[in-house]
C-alpha positions as CSV (number, residue, x, y, z in Angstrom):
1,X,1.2,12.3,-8.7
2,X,0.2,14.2,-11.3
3,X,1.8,13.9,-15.3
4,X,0.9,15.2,-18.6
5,X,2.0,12.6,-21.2
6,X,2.2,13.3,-25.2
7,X,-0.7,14.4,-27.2
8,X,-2.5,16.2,-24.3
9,X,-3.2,13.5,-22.2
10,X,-3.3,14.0,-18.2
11,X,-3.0,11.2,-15.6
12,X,-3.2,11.4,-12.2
13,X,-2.6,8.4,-9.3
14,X,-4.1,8.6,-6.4
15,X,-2.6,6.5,-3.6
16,X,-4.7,4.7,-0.6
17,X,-3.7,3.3,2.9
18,X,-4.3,-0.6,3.1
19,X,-7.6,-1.4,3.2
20,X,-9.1,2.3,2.7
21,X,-11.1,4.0,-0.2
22,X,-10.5,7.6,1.5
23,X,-9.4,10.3,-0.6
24,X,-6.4,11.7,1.5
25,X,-5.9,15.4,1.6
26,X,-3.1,15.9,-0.9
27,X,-5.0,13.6,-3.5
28,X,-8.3,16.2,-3.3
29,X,-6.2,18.9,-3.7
30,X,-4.8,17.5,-7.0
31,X,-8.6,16.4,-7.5
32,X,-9.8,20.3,-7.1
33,X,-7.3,21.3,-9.6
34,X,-8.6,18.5,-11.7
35,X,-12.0,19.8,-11.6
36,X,-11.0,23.2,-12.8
37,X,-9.2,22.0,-16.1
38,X,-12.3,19.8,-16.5
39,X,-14.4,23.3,-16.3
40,X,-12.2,24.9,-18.8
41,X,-12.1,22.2,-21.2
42,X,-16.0,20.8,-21.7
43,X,-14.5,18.9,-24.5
44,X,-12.2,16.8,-22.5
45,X,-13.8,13.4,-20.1
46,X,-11.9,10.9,-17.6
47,X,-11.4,7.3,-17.7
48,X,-11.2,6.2,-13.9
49,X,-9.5,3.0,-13.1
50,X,-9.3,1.6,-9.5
51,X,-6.8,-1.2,-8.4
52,X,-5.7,-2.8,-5.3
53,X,-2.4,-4.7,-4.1
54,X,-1.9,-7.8,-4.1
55,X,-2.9,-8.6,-0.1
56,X,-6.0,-10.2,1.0
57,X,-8.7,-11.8,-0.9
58,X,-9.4,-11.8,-4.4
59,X,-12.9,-10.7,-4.3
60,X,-12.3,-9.0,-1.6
61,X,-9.7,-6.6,-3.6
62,X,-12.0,-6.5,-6.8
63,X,-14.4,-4.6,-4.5
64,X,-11.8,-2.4,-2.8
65,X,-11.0,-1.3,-6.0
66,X,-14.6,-1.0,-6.8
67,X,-15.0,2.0,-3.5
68,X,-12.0,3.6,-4.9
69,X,-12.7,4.1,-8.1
70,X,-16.1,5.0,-6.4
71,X,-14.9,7.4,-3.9
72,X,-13.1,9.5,-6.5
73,X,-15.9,9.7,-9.2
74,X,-18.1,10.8,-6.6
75,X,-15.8,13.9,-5.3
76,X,-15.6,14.8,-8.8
77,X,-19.6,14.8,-9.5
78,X,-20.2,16.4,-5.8
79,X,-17.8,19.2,-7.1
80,X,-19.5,19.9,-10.3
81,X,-18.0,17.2,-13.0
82,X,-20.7,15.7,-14.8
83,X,-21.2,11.7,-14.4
84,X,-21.4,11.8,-18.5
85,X,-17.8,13.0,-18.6
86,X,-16.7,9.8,-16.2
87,X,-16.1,6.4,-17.1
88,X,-15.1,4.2,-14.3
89,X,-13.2,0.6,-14.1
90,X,-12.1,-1.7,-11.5
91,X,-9.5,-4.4,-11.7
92,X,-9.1,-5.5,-8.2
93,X,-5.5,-7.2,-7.9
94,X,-5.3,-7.7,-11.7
95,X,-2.2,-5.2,-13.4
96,X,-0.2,-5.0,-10.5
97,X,2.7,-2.7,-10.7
98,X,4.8,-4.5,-8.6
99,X,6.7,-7.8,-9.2
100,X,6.9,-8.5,-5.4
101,X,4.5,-8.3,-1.9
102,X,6.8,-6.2,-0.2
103,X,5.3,-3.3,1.9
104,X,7.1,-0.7,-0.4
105,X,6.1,-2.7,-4.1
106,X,2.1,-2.9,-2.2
107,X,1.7,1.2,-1.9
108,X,2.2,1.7,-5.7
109,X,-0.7,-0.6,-6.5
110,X,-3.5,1.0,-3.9
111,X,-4.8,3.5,-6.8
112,X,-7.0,5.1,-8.8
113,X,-5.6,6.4,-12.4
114,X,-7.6,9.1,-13.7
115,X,-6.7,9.6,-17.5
116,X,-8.3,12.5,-19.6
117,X,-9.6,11.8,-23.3
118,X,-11.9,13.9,-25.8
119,X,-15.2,13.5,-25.8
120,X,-17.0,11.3,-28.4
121,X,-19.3,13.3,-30.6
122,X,-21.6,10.4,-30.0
123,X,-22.1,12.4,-26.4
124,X,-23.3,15.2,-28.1
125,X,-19.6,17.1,-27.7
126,X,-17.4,17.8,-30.3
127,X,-13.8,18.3,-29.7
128,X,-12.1,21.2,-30.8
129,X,-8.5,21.7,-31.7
């Protein structure tokens, strides 16, 4: 899923199967395109933040999360995206979207949100308007 929100900012949700931290097909495709924009604009950088549902173990979950968020940041470096420009996070089962365990409420919360921001000039980049 792929939005642009108010005052330039992009995010992007990746969804995983139970269990998983591969990056299905559709998701690299909207990962691809990610990489472009991120070629054209040097000044902008991505906050990566990987969370799983609410099933299984806690710690168990924090380190899903943890190969998520993993998985994606490399597929953006192997592809040319510098590892300066990334900042990742993992929250395990912590900020769940769903109020419920259902099977349905569960496949909203296996995700990685990518979210765009400017760089800081303290990176040596400047953003430009």
């Amino acid at each position: 899923h792929l939005s642009i929100r108010r005052q330039r900012q992009m995010c992007i949700r990746d969804r995983f199967k139970t269990g998983s931290s591969v990056i299905a097909p559709h998701f690299a495709l909207q990962l691809d395109q990610l990489v472009t924009l991120l070629n054209n604009q040097p000044q902008l950088a991505l906050d990566l933040s990987g969370f799983a549902d609410q099933r299984g173990d806690e710690q168990a979950n924090l380190l899903l999360s943890k190969a998520r968020v993993n998985a994606v940041q490399s597929y953006l470096i192997k592809h040319g995206v510098s590892h300066k420009r990334l900042s990742t996070q993992a929250f395990g089962e912590q900020q769940t979207l769903a109020n419920s365990d259902t099977v349905e409420d569960n496949f909203f919360d296996r995700r990685v949100t990518l979210t765009t921001r400017s760089m800081s000039p303290a990176n040596g980049q400047t953003a430009s308007n």
